[in-house]
N, C-alpha and C positions, 0 to 999 in steps of 0.2 A: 879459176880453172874449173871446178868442180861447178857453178852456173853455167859454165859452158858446152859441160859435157851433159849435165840433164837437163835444163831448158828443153833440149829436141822433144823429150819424152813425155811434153806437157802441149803438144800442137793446138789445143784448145783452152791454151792461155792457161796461166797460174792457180788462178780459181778455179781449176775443173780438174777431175779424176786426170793421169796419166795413160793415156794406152797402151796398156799391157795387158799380154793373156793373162798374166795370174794377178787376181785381184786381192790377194796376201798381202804382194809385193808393194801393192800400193802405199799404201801407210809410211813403208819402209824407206820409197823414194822419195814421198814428202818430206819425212822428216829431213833428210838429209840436204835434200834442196831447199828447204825455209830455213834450216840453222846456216847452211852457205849465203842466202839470203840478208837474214839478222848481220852476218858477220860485216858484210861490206852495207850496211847501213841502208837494205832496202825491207826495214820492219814491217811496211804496211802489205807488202806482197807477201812478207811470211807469217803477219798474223793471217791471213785472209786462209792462206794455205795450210796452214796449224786446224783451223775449223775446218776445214775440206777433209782434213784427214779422219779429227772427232766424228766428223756426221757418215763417213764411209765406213769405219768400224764399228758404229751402232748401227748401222744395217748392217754387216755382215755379222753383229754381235759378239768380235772378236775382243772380249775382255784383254787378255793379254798385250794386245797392239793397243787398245785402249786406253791404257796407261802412259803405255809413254809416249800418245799423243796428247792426252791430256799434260803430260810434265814440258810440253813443248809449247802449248796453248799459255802455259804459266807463264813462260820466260815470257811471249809475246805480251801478256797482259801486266806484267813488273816492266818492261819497258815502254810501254804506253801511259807509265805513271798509274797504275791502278795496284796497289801494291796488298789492297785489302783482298781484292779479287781473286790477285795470282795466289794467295793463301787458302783462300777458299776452294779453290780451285784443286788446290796441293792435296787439302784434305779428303775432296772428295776423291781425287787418284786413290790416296793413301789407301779408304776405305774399299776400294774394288781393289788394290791390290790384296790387301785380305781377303776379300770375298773369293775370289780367282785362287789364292792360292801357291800360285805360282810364284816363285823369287823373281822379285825387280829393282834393283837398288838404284838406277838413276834418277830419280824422283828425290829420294834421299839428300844426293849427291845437289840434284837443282834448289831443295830448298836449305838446306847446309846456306847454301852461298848468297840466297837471297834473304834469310832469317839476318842472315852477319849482316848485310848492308842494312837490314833497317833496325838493328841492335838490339835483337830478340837472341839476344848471345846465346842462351842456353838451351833453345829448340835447336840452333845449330849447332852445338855441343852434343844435345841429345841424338838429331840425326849424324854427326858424326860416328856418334858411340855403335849407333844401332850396323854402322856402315861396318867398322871395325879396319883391321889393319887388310885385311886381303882385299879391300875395295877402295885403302885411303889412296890420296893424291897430292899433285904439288899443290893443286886449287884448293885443297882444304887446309895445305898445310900454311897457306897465304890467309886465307877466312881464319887459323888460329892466332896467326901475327895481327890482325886487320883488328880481333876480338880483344887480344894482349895490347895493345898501342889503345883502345874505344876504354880499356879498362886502366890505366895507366898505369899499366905492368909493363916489362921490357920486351920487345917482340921478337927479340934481337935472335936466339936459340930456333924459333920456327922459320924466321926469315934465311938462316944457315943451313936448316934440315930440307928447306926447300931449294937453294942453292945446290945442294951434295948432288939432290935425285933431279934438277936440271942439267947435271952434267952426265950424267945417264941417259936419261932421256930428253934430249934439250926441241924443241919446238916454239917457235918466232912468237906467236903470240900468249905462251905464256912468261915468257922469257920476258914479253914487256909490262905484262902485269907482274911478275915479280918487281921489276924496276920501276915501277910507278907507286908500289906499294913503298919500297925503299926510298926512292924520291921523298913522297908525304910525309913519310916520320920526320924522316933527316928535318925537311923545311919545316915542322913541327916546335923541332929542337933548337931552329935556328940556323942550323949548319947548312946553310944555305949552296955551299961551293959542292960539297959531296951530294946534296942534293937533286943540283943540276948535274951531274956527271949522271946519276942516274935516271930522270929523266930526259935528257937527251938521248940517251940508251932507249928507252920505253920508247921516244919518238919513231927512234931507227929502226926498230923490229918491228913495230904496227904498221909503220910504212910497206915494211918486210911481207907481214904477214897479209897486207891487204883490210887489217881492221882499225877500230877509230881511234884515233890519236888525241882526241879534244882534249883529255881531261891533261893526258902531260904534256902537252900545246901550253893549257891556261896557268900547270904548278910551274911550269920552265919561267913561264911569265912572273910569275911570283917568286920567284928566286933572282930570275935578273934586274926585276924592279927595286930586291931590296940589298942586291949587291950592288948598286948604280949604275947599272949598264940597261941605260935608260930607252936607248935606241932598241936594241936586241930585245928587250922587254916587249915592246910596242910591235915587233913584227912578230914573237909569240905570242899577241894578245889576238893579231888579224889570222896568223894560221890555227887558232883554237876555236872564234867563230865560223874558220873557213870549214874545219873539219865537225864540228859541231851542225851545221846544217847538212854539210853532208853526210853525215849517219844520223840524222833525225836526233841529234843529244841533246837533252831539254837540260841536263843538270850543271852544267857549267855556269852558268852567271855567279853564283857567290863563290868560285875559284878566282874568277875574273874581278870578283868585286874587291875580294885581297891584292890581286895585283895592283889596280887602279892605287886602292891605298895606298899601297907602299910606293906607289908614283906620287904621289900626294893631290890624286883627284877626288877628293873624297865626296863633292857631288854625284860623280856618274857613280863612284862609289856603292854611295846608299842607294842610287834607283837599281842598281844591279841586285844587293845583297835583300834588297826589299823585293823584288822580282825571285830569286835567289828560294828566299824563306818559305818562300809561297810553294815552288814548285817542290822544295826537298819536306814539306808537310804533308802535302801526296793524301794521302785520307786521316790524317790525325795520329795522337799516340798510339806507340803501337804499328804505327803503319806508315813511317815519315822514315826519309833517306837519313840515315844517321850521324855522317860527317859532315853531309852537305849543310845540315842543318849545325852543326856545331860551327863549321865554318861561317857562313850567314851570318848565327849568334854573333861570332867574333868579330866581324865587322861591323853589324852595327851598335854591339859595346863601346867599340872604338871609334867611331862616330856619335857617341850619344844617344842615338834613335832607339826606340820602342820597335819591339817584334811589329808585322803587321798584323791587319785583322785580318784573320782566315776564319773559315767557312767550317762548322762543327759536322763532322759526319758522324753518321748514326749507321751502323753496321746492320742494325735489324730493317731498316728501310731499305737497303741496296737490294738493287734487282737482280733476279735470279740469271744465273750463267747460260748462255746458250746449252741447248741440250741436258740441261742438269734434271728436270724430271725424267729424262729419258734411260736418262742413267741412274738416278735413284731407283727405277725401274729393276736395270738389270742388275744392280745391288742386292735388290730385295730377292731377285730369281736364282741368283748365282749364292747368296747365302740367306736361307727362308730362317724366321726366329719357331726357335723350339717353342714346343705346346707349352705356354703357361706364359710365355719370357715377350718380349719384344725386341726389335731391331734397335740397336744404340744408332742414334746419326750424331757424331759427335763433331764439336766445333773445336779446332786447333786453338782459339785465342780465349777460349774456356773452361776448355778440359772436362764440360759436362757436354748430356745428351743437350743437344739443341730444341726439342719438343718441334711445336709448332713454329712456321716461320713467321718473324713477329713478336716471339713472345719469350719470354726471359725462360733460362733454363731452369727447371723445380729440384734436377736430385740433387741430397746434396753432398757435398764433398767425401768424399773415403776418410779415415782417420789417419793419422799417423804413425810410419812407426818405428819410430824411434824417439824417446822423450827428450825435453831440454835438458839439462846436466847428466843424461845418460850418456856412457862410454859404449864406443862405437872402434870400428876397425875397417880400413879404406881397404877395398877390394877391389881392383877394376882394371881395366886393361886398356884405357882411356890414355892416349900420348900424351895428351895435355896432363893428367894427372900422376905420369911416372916419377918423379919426385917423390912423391908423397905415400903413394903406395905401399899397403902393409904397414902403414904407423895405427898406432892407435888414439883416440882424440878424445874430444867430450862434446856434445852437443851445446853450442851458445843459443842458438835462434833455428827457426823450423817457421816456412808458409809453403804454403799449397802453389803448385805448379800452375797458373792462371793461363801459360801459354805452349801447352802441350796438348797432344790428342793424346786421352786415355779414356778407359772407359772409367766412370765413377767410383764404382765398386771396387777397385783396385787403383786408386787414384794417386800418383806420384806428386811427391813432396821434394823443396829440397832446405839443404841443411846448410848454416852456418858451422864449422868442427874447426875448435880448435886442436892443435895440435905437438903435444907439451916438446916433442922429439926434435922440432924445427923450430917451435914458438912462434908459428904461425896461423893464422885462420885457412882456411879455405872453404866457399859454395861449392857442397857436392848434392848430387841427386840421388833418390833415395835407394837407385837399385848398385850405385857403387859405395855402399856401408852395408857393415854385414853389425848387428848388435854385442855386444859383450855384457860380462853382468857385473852389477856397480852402476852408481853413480857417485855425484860430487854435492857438496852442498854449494846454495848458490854464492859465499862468501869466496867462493874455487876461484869468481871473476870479478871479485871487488879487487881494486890498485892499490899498490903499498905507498905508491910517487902518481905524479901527475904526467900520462903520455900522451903523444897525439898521434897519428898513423894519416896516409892521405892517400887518396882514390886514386890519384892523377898523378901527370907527372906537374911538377911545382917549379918554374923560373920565373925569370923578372919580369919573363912579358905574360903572366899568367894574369887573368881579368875574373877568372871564377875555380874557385879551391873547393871540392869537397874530401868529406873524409868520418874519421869519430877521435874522440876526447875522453880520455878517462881521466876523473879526478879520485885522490889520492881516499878511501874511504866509499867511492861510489864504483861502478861497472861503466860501461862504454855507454856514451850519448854523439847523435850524429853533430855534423858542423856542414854550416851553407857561408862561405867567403864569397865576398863580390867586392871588386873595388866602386864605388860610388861616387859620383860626380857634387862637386861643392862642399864634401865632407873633409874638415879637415884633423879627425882625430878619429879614430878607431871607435867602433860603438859595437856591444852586443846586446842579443835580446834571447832571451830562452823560453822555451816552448814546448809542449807534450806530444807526441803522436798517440793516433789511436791504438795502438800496439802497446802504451805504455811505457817507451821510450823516451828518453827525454830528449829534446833538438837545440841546438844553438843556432844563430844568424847573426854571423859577424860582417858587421858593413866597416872596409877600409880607402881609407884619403886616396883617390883617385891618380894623383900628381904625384905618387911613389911607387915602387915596386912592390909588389906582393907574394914576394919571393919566402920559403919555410923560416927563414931569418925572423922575418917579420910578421909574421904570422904566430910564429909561438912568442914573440915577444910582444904579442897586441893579447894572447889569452894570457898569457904567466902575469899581464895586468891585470887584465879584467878579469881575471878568475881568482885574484889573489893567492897567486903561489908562487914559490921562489923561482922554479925551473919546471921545464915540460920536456918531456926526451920523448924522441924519433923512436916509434916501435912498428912493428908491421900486425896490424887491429885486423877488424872485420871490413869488409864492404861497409859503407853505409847505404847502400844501393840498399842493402836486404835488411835492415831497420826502421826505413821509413815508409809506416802504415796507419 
């Protein structure tokens, strides 16, 4: 509907200005006409129209419209598979919305959504935080379930909170990305029947709303292939290629490569999930579709194959963005550096000034502040962290923020805190702890008993476990689980990180489950100890360096 009614006002085709008297307005009908665009899967018309927009607001030098033509150029260049770019992209909005002055929060709200998919969890925690409750949504409250399920915590509380405020305000196509998000766990879990009930749901409303149905086309498929309704499988396997070309979806094959599986074609299988790997790698760590690639992984564990070989990209060689000296330009105009000082141009997946392009960033990191075994106090107005709020904790681990934009000098960190009130850990960042005086000695985090805690969620069809290990006398050390093909007895080996950590790699018999059972009864061997209890530890995400 909304194609139908502005197309008229583009008589000189999609690529060129609108005819309108007021040349403000322009920007404004693009944008609205290329996201109508994106929705029904005509990307290449609305990336084209996205930069029609950029290059009409640096001639009329409307910063303000500049922005969220830029935050719209993103989305086009995150679905075009360039996921380094849409980032880059973000930050340079970000830095002209500073300069400008002016409040713009959908920028925020776009890269929120796009950090969560490629598992840079805590920039989209950060821009959540920055967004605050008078700006949040169901879309974010979906990125913290999507965040909660990638960390294998329960997502189950954000997927409710987003339910309540869809019955409020209900609208088709978020109604199916709630249900698609539902669907994936469920099939996660197993529970394959409640799964399908909600993607089928997800089907129905994207139909509804006129957007693309591929991805719960291909999860329908993987629920009916492994409830044995083998027929019904196979015609969701042809309506997720059907709808997959037509909205331009490059990310489906390793959905489809699971389903094949559980059909037991485990040939077209692996060329899918080999096909699959490649495109959810997208420009390397850091910059790779994060399920898709989890996905992928799983099937070809389950197949036996080797990741493929992909292609190393290098960030400091990518070429520069359409218009970006143009706008570095009106950066530098709209905020000129004080006498003495210089312009920061800061890079999102460095958190330093960028310097020259090419060349590694020189300042160096801010300091910290807050020490390890210092006593800290959670202050923050973060919905993800209302639990916890107003406890008081102790600092376990502290690293620098690697994937945020900050200026140097005031460089944000974040924290490992335990938490004696709940006896829990939690990652916080450094501006939701406020300091207290005290500390602990570090004997505060040596074990009395031998425990384990785990990252993920752990059942029998689990192929890879992480987590950490405290033995009885020593502090937490990480753990890498894999089940391993022709091993027929549990093996570990131990290991240091640079951080001073110490790591474990436990390799287990392939031809059994690797469910918590067996898993604390392959370390309570190997580690010689009687018993290991189930405690809720640290990430080990944030120990290994």
């Amino acid at each position: 509907m909304i194609v139908e009614l502005l197309t008229p006002l583009f008589p000189d085709g999609l690529r060129q200005p609108p005819r309108l008297h007021s040349p403000a307005a322009h920007s404004r009908w693009i944008s609205d006409l290329s996201h109508a665009l994106a929705q029904i899967g005509r990307e290449t018309d609305a990336a084209a129209m996205r930069e029609v927009a950029v290059r009409l607001d640096l001639e009329g030098q409307d910063a303000f419209s500049l922005v969220g033509s830029l935050d719209g150029r993103s989305l086009s260049l995150a679905a075009a598979g360039r996921p380094h770019a849409a980032m880059r992209n973000f930050s340079l909005a970000e830095r002209l919305r500073f300069a400008d002055g002016r409040r713009q929060t959908e920028l925020f709200h776009s890269r929120a959504v796009l950090a969560t998919d490629l598992g840079l969890w805590e920039l989209a925690e950060d821009d959540m935080d920055t967004l605050g409750e008078d700006h949040d949504t169901i879309v974010l409250d979906l990125c913290r379930a999507s965040i909660a399920f990638g960390r294998g915590e329960d997502p189950e509380h954000f997927l409710r909170e987003a339910s309540l405020y869809l019955m409020l305000g209900w609208t088709a196509h978020i109604a199916a990305r709630w249900n698609l998000l539902s669907g994936r766990i469920k099939a996660e879990d197993g529970d394959f029947t409640t799964a399908l009930r909600h993607l089928s749901e997800a089907v129905q409303l994207a139909r509804r709303a006129g957007v693309d149905s591929a991805r719960a086309h291909a999860w329908r498929a993987v629920c009916l292939a492994n409830l044995d309704r083998c027929a019904e499988a196979r015609r969701a396997l042809a309506e997720a290629r059907l709808a997959a070309t037509q909205y331009e979806n490059r990310r489906v094959d390793g959905i489809l490569a699971a389903a094949h599986l559980a059909l037991g074609e485990r040939e077209l299988a692996g060329q899918l999930a080999l096909a699959g790997y490649r495109e959810a790698w997208a420009d390397g760590p850091q910059f790779s579709w994060f399920d898709d690639l989890r996905v992928c992984k799983g099937v070809l564990d389950e197949l036996g194959l080797p990741p493929p070989e992909v292609p190393t990209f290098d960030p400091a060689s990518a070429p520069r963005l359409p218009f970006e000296d143009e706008i570095e330009a009106l950066i530098v105009e709209l905020a000129p550096p004080r006498p003495g000082s210089r312009l920061l141009h800061v890079d999102p997946m460095l958190c330093e000034p960028a310097g020259v392009l090419g060349q590694a960033p020189s300042h160096p990191v801010g300091p910290p502040a807050f020490p390890v075994l210092g006593r800290v106090k959670i202050d923050t107005d973060a919905p993800w962290q209302a639990d916890v709020n107003g406890l008081e904790g102790v600092v376990f681990w502290r690293e620098p923020m690697q994937d945020h934009t900050a200026v140097a000098e005031t460089q944000r960190w974040k924290y490992v805190v335990y938490l004696p009130a709940k006896q829990v850990y939690r990652t916080l960042i450094e501006r939701h702890l406020t300091a207290l005086d005290g500390s602990v000695e570090p004997s505060f985090f040596v074990a009395a008993r031998a425990e384990i805690s785990y990252d993920v969620v752990v059942s029998d069809r689990s192929k890879i476990v992480e987590g950490c290990v405290r033995l009885p006398g020593e502090t937490w050390r990480t753990f890498y689980a894999e089940k391993t093909e022709d091993r027929t007895e549990a093996r570990l080996e131990t290991f240091d990180w640079d951080n001073g950590f110490r790591g474990l790699e436990l390799e287990m018999p392939d031809d059994e489950p690797m469910n918590k059972a067996a898993l604390e009864q392959a370390f309570t061997a190997l580690l010689g100890v009687e018993q290991i209890v189930e405690v809720a530890g640290p990430h080990s995400m944030m120990l290994r360096s």
